[in-house]
C-alpha positions as CSV (number, residue, x, y, z in Angstrom):
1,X,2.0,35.2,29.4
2,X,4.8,33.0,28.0
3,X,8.5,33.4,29.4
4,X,11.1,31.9,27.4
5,X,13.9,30.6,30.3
6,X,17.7,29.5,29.7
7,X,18.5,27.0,32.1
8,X,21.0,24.2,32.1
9,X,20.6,22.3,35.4
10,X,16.6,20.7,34.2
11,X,15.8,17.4,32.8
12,X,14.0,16.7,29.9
13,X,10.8,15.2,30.1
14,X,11.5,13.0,27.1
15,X,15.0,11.0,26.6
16,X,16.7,12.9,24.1
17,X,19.9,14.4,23.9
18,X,20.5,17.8,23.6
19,X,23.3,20.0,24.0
20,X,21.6,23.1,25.6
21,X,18.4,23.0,27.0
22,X,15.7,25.6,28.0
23,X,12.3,25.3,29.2
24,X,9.1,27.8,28.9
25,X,7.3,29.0,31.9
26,X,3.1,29.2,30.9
27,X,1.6,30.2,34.1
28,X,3.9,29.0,36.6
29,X,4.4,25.3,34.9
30,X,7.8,24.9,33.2
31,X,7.8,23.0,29.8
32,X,11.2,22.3,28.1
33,X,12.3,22.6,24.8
34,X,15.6,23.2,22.9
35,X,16.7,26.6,21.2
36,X,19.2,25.2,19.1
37,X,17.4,21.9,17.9
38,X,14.3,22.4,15.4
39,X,13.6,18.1,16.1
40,X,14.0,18.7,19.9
41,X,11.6,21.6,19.8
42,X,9.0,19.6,17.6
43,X,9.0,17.0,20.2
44,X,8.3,19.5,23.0
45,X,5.6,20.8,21.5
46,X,4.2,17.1,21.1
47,X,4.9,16.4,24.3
48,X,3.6,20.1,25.9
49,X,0.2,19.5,23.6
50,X,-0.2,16.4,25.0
51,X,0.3,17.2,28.4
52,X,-2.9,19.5,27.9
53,X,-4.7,17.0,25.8
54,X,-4.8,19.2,22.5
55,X,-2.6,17.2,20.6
56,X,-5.8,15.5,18.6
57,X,-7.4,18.3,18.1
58,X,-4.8,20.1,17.2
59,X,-3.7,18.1,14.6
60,X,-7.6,17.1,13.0
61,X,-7.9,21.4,13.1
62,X,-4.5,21.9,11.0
63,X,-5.3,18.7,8.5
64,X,-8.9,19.7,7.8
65,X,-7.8,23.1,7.6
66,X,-5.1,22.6,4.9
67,X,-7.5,19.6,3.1
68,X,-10.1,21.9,2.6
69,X,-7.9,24.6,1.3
70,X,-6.2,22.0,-1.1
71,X,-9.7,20.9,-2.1
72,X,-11.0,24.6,-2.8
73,X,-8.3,25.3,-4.9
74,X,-8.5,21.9,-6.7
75,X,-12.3,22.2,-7.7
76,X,-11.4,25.9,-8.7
77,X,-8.3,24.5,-11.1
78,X,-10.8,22.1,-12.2
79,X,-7.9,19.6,-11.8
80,X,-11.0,17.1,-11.3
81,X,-10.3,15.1,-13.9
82,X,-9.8,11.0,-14.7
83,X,-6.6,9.7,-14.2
84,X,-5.1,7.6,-16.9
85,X,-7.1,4.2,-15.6
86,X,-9.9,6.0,-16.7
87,X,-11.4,6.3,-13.2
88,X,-11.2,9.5,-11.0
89,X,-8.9,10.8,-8.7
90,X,-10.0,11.3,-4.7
91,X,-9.9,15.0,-4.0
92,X,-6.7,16.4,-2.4
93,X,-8.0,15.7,1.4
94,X,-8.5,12.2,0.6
95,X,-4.9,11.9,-0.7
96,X,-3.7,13.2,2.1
97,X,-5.5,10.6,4.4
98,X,-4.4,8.0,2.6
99,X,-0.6,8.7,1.5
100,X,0.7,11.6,3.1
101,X,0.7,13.4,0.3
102,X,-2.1,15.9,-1.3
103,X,-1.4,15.6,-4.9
104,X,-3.9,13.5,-6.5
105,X,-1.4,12.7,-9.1
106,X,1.3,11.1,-6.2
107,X,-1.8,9.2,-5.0
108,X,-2.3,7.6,-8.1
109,X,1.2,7.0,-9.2
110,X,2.2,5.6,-6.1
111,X,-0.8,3.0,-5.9
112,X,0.7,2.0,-9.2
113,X,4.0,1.2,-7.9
114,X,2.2,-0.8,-5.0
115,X,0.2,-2.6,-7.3
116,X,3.5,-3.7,-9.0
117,X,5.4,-4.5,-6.0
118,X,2.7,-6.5,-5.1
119,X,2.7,-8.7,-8.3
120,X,6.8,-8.6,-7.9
121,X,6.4,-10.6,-4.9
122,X,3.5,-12.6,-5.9
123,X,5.3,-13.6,-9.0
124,X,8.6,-15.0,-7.6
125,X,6.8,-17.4,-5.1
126,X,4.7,-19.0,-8.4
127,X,1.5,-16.5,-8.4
128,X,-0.4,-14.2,-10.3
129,X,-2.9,-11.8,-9.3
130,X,-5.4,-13.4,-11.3
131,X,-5.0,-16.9,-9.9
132,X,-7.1,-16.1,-6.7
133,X,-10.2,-15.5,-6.2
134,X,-11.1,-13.7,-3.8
135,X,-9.0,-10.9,-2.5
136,X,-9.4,-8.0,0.7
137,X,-7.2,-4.9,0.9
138,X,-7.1,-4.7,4.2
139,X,-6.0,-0.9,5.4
140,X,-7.6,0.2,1.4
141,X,-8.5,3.8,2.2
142,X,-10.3,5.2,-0.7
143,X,-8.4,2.7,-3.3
144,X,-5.2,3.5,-4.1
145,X,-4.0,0.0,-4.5
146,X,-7.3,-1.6,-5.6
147,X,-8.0,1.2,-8.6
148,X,-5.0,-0.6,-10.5
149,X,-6.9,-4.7,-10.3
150,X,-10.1,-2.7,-12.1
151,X,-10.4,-5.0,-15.6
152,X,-9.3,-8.3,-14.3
153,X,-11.4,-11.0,-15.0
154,X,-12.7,-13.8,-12.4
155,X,-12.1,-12.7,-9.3
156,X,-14.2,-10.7,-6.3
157,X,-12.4,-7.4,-4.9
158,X,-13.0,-6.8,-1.5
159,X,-11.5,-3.5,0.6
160,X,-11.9,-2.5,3.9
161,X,-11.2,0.6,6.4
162,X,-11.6,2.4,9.4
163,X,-12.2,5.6,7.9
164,X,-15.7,5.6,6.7
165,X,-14.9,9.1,4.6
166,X,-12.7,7.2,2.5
167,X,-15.2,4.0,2.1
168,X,-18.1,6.3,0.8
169,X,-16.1,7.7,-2.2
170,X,-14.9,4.2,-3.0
171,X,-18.3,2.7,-3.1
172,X,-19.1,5.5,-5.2
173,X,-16.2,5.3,-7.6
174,X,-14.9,2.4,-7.7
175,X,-18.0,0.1,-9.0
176,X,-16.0,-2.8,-9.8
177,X,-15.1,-3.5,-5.9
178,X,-16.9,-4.3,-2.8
179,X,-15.9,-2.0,0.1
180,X,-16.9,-2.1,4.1
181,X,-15.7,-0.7,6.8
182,X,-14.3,-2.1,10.1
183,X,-13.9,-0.2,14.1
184,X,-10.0,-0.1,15.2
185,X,-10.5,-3.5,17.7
186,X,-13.7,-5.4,16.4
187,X,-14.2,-8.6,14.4
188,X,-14.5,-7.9,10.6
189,X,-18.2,-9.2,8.9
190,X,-16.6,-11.6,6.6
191,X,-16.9,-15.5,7.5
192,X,-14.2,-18.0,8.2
193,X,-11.7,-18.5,5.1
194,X,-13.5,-16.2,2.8
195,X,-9.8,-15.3,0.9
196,X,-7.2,-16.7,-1.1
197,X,-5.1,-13.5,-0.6
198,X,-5.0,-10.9,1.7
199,X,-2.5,-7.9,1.7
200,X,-2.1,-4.8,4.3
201,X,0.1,-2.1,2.8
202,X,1.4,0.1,5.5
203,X,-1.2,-0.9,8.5
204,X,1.3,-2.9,10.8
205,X,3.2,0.1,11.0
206,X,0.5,2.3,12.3
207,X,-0.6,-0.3,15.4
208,X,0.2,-0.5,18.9
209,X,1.4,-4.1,19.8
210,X,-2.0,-5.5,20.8
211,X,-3.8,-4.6,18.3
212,X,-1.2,-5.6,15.2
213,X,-1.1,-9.5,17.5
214,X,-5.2,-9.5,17.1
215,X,-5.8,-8.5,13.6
216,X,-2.8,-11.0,12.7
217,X,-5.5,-13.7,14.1
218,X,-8.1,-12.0,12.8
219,X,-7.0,-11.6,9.2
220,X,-5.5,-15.6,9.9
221,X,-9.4,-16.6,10.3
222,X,-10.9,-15.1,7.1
223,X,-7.8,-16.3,5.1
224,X,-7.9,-20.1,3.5
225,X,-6.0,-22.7,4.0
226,X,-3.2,-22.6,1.0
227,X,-4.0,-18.7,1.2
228,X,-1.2,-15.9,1.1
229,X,-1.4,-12.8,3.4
230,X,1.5,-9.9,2.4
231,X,1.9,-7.0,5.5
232,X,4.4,-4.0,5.3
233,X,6.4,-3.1,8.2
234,X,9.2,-0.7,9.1
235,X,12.5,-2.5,9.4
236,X,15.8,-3.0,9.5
237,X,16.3,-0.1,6.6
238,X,14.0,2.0,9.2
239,X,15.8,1.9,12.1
240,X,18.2,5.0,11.6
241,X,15.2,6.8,12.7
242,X,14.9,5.4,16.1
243,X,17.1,6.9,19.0
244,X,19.6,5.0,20.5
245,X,17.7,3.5,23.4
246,X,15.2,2.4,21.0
247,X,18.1,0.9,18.4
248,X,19.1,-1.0,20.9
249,X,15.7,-2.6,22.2
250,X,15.4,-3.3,18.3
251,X,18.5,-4.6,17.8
252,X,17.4,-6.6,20.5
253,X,14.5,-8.1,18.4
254,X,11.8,-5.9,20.2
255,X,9.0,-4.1,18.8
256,X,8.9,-0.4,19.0
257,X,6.0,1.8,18.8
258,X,6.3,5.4,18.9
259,X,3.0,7.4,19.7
260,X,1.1,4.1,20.7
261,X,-1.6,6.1,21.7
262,X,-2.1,7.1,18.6
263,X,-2.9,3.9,17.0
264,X,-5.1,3.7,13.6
265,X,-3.5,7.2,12.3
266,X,0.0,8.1,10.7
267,X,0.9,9.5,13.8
268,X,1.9,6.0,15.3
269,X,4.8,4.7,13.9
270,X,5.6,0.6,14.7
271,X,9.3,-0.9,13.8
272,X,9.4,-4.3,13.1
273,X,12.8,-6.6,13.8
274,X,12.9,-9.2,11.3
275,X,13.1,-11.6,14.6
276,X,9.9,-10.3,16.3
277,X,8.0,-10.8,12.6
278,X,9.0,-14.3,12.0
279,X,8.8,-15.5,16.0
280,X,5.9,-13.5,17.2
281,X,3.8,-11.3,14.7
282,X,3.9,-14.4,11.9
283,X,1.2,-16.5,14.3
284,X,0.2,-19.6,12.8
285,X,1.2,-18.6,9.4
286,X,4.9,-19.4,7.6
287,X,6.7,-17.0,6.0
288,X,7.4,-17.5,2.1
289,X,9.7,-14.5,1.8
290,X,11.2,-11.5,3.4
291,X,11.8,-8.5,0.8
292,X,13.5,-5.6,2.7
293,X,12.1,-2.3,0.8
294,X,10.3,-4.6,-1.0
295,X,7.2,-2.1,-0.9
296,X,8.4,0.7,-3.9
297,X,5.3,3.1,-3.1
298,X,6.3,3.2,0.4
299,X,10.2,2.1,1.0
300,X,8.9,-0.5,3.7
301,X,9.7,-4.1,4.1
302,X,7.4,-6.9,2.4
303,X,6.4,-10.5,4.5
304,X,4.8,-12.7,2.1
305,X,3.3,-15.3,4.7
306,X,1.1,-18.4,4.0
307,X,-1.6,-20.4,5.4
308,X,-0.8,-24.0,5.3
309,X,-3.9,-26.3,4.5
């Protein structure tokens, strides 16, 4: 039985700021929440799951639930189609993996605007996307980013991920690339300076501290001297989403990390000073440019860093 209790005089067990609080009794343990706030509520329930340790399960039922509804009905539309690159579209449940998003047609459009972004930036510090080599998408779920380099000439196309789901339908569809995948906290399989460029579109902001400091080294090792590596992160145009205690520890020029424990998955959320990025995150490597919202596909800042031979 579930009792629904007005009371003013409790704390809550997060830090947030409310102007009438509550809490609900489930067998003699009181969990808050707020009545009047739909955000304060959603964070209780966060907080309440994970108290119980259901919040992971919770969430992998609801998302394979809905993805395999979305999928039904899109094999029923027979929306299955190719997209206009002339390759296919990654089911619904895929999409949703990848970009938040379970329209195939989003996926594919918004890959496009990364691709761009991605030359934008390449462009204005003297290079083109067909001047390297050898290139890894780090982070490259099933290939929303890599679809659009399909047709260039002379150079090897590498992607990698910790979702193995998404690395079987890219090795099946997308012929032209060379896909692997990697564990959360492990050494990748590629040897020492194996690329000339390396980017990681919205990975940074879905680590925990440790982790983002190790694969910076790690991602440093494969890269070549002379080589460029381009990250996403969340900043300064982020930070509106942060409370207050956390805007100030940003403002600060600290890293915050929301859901930590959550690392690897869209659940964890990282926010990235423009201080910490150049005077911790950066390593060994020197930034060529800063781009705020440089990233069009998704509104996050671009670090264009290089490794000097």
């Amino acid at each position: 039985m579930v009792k629904l209790l007005i009371r003013n005089d409790l704390p809550w067990p997060d830090p947030i700021l409310v102007d009438h609080c509550n809490y609900i009794e489930v067998s003699g343990v009181q969990y808050y929440s707020n009545t009047y706030r739909r955000q304060g509520m959603r964070q209780v329930i966060v907080w309440l799951m994970k108290s119980i340790h259901l919040l992971g399960f919770a969430r992998a039922v609801k998302r394979e639930m809905v993805g395999l509804y979305k999928n039904l009905s899109w094999y029923i539309r027979r929306d299955n189609t190719l997209a206009s690159d002339g390759l296919p579209y990654p089911p619904p449940r895929l999409c949703f993996i990848v970009s938040g998003n379970y329209d195939p047609g989003y996926f594919f459009s918004s890959g496009a605007n990364g691709a761009k972004s991605i030359r934008c930036i390449l462009e204005r510090n003297g290079k083109q996307i067909s001047d390297f080599q050898n290139i890894l998408d780090f982070g490259c779920g099933c290939g929303r980013i890599i679809r659009h380099w399909n047709g260039i000439q002379g150079i090897k196309i590498s992607g990698t991920d910790i979702n193995s789901l998404l690395i079987k339908w890219a090795r099946k569809k997308l012929k032209f690339a060379h896909f692997r995948t990697n564990s959360l906290f492990s050494r990748l399989t590629y040897p020492d300076e194996a690329f000339d460029f390396i980017y990681a579109i919205s990975v940074f902001t879905h680590l925990k501290e440790e982790l983002q400091l190790w694969w910076m080294n790690e991602l440093t090792r494969i890269l070549r001297p002379g080589g460029f590596l381009l990250i996403t992160v969340k900043g300064e145009d982020k930070r509106s989403k942060l409370d207050s205690a956390d805007v100030e520890r940003f403002d600060s020029g600290k890293l915050i990390v929301v859901e930590a424990e959550s690392s690897g998955s869209n659940y964890c959320a990282a926010y990235h000073p423009d201080s910490y990025v150049r005077n911790v995150l950066s390593g060994n490597l020197t930034v060529m440019e800063h781009e705020r919202s440089g990233s069009k596909d998704t509104g996050q800042d671009f670090y264009l860093f290089r490794k000097m031979g």
